[in-house]
C-alpha positions as CSV (number, residue, x, y, z in Angstrom):
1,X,-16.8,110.7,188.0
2,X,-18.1,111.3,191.5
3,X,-16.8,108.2,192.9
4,X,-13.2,109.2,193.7
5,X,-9.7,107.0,192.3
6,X,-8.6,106.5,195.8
7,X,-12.1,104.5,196.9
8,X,-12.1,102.8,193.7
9,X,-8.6,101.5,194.4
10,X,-9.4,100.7,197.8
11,X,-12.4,98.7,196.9
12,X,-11.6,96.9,193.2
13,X,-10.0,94.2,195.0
14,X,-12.5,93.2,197.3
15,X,-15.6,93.6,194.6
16,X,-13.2,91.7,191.5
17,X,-13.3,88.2,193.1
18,X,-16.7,88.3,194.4
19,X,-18.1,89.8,191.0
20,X,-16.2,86.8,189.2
21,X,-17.8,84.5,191.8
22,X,-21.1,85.6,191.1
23,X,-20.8,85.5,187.1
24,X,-19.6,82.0,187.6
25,X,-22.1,81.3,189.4
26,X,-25.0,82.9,188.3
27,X,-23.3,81.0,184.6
28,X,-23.4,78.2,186.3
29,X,-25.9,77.1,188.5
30,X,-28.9,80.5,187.6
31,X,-28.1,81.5,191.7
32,X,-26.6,84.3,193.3
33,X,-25.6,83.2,196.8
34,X,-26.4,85.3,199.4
35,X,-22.7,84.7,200.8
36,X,-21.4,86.7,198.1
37,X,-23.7,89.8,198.5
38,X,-23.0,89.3,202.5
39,X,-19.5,89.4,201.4
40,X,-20.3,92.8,198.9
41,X,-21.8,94.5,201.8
42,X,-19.1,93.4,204.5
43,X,-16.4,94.7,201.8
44,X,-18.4,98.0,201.3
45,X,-18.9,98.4,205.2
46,X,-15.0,97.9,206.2
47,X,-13.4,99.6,202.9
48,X,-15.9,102.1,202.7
49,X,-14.6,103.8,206.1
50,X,-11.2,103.9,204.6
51,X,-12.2,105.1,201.3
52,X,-14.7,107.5,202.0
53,X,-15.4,110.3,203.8
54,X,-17.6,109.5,207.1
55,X,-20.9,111.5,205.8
56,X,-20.4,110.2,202.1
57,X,-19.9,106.8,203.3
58,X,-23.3,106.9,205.6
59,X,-25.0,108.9,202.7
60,X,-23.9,105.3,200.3
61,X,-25.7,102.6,202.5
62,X,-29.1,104.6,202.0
63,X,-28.1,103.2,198.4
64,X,-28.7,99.9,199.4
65,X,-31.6,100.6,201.4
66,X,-33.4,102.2,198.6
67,X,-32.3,99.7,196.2
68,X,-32.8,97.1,197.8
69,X,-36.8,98.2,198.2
70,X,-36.7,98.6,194.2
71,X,-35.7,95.0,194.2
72,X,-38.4,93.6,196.2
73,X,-41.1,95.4,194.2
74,X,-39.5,94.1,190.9
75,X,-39.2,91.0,192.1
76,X,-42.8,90.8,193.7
77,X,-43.8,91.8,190.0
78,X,-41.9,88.8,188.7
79,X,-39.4,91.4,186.3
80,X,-36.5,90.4,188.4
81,X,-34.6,87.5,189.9
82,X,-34.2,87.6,193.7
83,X,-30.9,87.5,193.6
84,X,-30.3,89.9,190.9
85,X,-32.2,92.3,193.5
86,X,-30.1,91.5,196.6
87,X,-26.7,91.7,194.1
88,X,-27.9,95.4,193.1
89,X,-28.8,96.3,196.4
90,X,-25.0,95.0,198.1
91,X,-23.2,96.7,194.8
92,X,-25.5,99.7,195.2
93,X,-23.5,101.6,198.3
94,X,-19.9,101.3,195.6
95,X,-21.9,103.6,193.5
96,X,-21.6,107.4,193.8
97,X,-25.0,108.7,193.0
98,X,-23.4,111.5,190.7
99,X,-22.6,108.6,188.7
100,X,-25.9,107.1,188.2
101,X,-26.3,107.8,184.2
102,X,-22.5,106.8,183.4
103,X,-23.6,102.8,185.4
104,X,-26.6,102.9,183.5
105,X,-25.2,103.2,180.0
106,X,-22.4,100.9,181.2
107,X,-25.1,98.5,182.4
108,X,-27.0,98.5,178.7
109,X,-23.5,98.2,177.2
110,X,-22.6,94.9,179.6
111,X,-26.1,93.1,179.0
112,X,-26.0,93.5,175.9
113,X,-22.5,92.3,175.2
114,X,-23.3,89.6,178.3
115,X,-26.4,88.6,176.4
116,X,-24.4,88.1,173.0
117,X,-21.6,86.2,174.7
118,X,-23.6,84.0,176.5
119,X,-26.0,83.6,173.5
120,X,-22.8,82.5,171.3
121,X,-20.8,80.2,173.5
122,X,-23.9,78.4,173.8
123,X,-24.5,77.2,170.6
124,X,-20.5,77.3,169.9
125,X,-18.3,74.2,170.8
126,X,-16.9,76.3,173.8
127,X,-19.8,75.4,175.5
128,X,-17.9,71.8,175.8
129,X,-16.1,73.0,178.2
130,X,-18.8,73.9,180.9
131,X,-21.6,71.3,179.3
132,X,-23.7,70.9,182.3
133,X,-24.4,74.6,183.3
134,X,-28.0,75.3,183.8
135,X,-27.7,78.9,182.6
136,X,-27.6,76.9,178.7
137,X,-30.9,75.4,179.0
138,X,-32.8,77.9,181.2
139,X,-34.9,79.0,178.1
140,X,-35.9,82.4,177.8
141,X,-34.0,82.8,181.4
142,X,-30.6,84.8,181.3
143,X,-27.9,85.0,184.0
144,X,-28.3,88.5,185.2
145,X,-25.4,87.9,187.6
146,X,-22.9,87.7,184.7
147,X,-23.6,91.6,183.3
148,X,-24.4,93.0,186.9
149,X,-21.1,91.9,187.9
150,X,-19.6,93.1,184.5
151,X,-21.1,96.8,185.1
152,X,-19.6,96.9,189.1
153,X,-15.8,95.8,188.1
154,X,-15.7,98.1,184.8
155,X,-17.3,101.2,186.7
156,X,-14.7,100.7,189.5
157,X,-11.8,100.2,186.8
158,X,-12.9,103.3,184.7
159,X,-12.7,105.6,188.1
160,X,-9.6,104.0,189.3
161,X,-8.0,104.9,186.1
């Protein structure tokens, strides 16, 4: 991993509740707020002068610059959700670029389990226990938020450790 244990550590506590926030959310309601990616970048542009060095830590906003521009074409295309584009783009800067492949694999491996779970507990009688979350009757619609948050924690966890 490129991403040091020391920045992981530094940031994992700021990215955990706001990734849980978003899942919830996104679960919930088929939104990202843009509060919580304000609140991903703020984190990233505080901790990331702790836990980086200055030229690596300038080097990771062109992450979200560059990601972010992704996001608008996909979403201008209709392939993505604008929210799913502004989460990548404020998650994008945790990222070391050196680990690009390992998130991407991590990513496949989070939608799909994401897609499964969310796919089961909906037609299982947990789904009693949120009943009125839109993310259950959105159709062909899925909650990105849910395995875009999944991939940021487990890629921080995985360098910490």
């Amino acid at each position: 991993m490129v991403l040091t244990a020391y920045a992981a550590w530094w940031f994992l506590p700021a990215v955990l509740p706001i990734a849980i926030y978003v899942a919830w959310s996104d679960l919930q309601r088929m939104k990202i707020p843009n509060v919580a990616v304000y609140a991903l970048v703020g984190s990233f542009a505080i901790l990331g002068l702790i836990a980086l060095p200055f030229t690596q830590y300038l080097w990771h906003w062109t992450h979200l610059i560059v990601m972010l521009l992704i996001g608008i074409v996909l979403n201008a295309a209709r392939l993505m959700g604008a929210g799913d584009a502004k989460f990548i783009a404020g998650a994008a800067p945790f990222v070391a670029l050196g680990d690009l492949r390992l998130v991407i694999v991590l990513f496949s491996a989070c939608l799909l389990a994401g897609y499964v779970t969310h796919r089961l507990v909906r037609i299982s009688p947990l789904r009693q226990m949120a009943p009125d979350w839109q993310s259950w009757t959105s159709g062909r619609q899925f909650p990105m938020g849910f395995p875009l948050s999944m991939t940021l924690v487990i890629y921080l966890i995985l360098t910490a450790v």
